[in-house]
N, C-alpha and C positions, 0 to 999 in steps of 0.2 A: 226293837226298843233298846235306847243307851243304857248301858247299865250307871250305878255309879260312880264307879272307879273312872270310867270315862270320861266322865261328865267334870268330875274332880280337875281331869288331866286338861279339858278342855275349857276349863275354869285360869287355869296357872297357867296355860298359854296366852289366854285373852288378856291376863293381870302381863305377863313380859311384855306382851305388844303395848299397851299401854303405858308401861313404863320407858319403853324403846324411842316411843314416840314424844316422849316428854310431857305426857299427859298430867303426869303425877310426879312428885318427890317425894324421898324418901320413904316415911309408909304411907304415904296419903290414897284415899280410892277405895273402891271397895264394889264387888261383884256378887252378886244373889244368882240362883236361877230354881226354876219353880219343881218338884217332882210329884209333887200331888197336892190339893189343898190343904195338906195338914206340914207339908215336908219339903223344904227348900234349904239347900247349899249353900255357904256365902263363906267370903273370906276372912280370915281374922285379923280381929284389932293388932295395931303395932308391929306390922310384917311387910316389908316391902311387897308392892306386886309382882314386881321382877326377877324376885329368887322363891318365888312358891311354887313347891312340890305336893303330890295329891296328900298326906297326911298332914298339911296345913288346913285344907279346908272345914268348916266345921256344920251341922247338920244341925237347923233350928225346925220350930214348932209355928203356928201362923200368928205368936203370940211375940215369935222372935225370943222365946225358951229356949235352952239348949236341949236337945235332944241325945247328939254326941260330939262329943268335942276328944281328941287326944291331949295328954298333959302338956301344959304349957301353952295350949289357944283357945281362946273364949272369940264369940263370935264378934263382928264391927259393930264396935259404938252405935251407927249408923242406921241399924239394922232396920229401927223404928219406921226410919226411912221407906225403905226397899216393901216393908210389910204393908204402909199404907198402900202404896201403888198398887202391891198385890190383891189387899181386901176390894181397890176399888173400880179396879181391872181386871176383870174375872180373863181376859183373852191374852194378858200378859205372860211370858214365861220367863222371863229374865231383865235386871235390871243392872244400869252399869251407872257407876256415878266414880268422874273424876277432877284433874285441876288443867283441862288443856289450857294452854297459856292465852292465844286470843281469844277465845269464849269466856272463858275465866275473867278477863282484860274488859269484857260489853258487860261481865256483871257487876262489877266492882263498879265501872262507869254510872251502870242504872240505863242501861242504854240495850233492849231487847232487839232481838234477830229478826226484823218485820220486813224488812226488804225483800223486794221479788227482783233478784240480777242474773240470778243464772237457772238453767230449765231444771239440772240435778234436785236443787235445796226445792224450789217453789213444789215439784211432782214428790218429792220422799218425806221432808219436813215438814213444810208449811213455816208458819210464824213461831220462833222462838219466845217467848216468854219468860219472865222473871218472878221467879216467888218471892215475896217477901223475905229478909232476912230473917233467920233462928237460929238459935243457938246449937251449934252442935252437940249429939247425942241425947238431944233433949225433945220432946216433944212439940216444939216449937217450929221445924221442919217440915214434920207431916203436916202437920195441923195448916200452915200457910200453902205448904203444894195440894191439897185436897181438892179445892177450887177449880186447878188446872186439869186435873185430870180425863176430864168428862171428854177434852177439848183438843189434847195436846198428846203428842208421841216424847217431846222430850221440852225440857226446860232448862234455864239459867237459874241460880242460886244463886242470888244477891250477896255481894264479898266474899260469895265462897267458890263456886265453881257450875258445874252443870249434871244435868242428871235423864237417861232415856232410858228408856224403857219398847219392850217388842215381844215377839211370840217365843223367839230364843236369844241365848246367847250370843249368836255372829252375828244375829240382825241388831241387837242393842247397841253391841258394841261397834258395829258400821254406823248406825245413830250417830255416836259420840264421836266417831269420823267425821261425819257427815258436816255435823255442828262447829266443830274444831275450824275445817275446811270453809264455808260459809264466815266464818267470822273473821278468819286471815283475811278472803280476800276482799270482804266487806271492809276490814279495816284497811288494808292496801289500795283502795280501790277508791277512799276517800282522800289519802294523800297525795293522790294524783288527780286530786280536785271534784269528784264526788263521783258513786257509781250511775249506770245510766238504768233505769229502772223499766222493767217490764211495763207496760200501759195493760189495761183492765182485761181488755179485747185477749190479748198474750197471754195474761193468766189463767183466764176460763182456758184458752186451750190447754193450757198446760195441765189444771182442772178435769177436762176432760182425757186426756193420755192415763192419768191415775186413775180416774175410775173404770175403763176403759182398762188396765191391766187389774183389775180387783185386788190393788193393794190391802191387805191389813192395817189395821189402826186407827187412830182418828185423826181427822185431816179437814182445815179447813174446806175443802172438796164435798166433802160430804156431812158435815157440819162444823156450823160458824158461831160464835159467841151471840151474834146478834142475826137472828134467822132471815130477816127481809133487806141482807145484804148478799150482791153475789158471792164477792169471796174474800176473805180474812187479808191478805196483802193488800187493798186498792181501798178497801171499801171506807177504813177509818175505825170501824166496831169495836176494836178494843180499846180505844183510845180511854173509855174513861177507868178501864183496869185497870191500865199502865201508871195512872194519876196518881196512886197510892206510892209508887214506888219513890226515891229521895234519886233527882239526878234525869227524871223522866224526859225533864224539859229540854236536857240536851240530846235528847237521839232527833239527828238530821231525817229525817224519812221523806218529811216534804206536807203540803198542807194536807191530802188525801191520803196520805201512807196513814197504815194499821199501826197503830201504838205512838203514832206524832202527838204532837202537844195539844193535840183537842184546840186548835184556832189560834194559837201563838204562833208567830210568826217565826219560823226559823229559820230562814233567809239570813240573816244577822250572822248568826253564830256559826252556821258551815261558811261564811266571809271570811270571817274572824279566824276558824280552823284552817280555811286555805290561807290568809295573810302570816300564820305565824307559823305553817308550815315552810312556806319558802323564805321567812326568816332564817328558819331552821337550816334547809339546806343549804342559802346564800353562807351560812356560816363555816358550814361544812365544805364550802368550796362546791356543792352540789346543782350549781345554778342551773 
């Protein structure tokens, strides 16, 4: 068993790697992880992730009460946050929420992670999704992610950023790898005129690889928003989730992509994406 002091130390390393990575600026971010139902870890408000030492961290209640804090830190704003996932993911032990710049970049767009391009995201992720926007430190947050969680291992935060969750600490925060990673090359991968996407047949297998190593978590693989589809990337099911969202009707995914525009034709606008890309480069001399 980790003790705490450990767990601390392994807290303030996961906060530099993410700051290393450019996940986060300045003090933005913020890391939980679980010690019993009553007793979880998290980072505190106003402190960068990158220069936290274990007497930073601070020790709340499942109410997100403080417990123990040393002078001078009170726990993240956020916390509210972190605690719903925990009430409503009993299998959860840690949660990591930051600002990676292209995941960050699909939220702000209104524009979810649905895309099946590569084996990594489709077997570890599944479908990114977008909660509604809340106001930070407010109850507004939980309250719009509560939805996803039945469904989802991690999410995008509309104008804000993203947020996963898992059984510990390294697997959370590989999530948020994960996620980062997938939306780079999802974003690179349409300005060289769109990515090519897994077909149906592809993803079941890949479907089966995860369940076939008995991954944790919830995963399209093994349940889907809309039960009498095979599986969450091909099928279309979330599409009329995604509807609520402001900006939904620009994710390119295609007519049968999960979270596309529910029957709008978007043909049009990834034209339009490539035409004013290589406007872009012809300018730049990039032809």
């Amino acid at each position: 068993m980790v003790n705490e002091f450990e767990i601390k130390k392994q807290i303030c390393d996961i906060g530099r790697r993410i700051y290393n990575r450019n996940m986060v600026a300045a003090n933005d971010g913020n890391i939980s992880v679980k010690l019993n139902d009553n007793e979880f870890l998290c980072t505190p408000t106003g402190v960068s992730k990158g220069f936290m030492t274990p007497e930073f961290i601070c020790k709340v209640n499942a109410k997100g009460e403080v417990i123990q804090a040393n002078p001078g830190f009170k726990p993240s704003s956020e916390i509210k946050m972190h605690m719903r996932v925990y009430e409503k993911r009993p299998d959860v032990g840690s949660v990591v929420h930051a600002h990676p710049i292209y995941a960050t970049s699909f939220a702000i767009a209104g524009i979810p992670l649905t895309q099946p391009i590569m084996p990594e995201a489709v077997i570890s992720l599944g479908c990114v999704p977008i909660a509604e926007y809340g106001t930070p430190s407010t109850m507004e947050i939980p309250d719009n992610l509560e939805k996803y969680l039945p469904y989802f291992d991690a999410v995008l935060l509309e104008n804000h950023g993203a947020l996963t969750w898992s059984t510990d600490l390294n697997a959370a925060y590989m999530k948020m790898e994960s996620v980062e990673f997938y939306a780079q090359l999802l974003y690179q991968s349409k300005l060289l005129g769109g990515p090519k996407e897994f077909d149906e047949k592809n993803v079941e297998k890949l479907y089966a690889i995860r369940r076939k190593f008995g991954m944790p978590g919830k995963h399209p693989a093994s349940i889907c928003l809309n039960k009498d589809k095979k599986n969450c990337h091909n099928c279309g099911a979330c599409a009329d989730e995604y509807k609520q969202f402001p900006g939904y009707q620009y994710d390119f995914v295609g007519k049968d992509g999960c979270g596309s525009s529910a029957g709008k034709d978007v043909s049009a606008d990834a034209e339009l994406v490539a035409n004013i890309t290589k406007q872009v480069m012809a300018q730049l001399g990039m032809k």
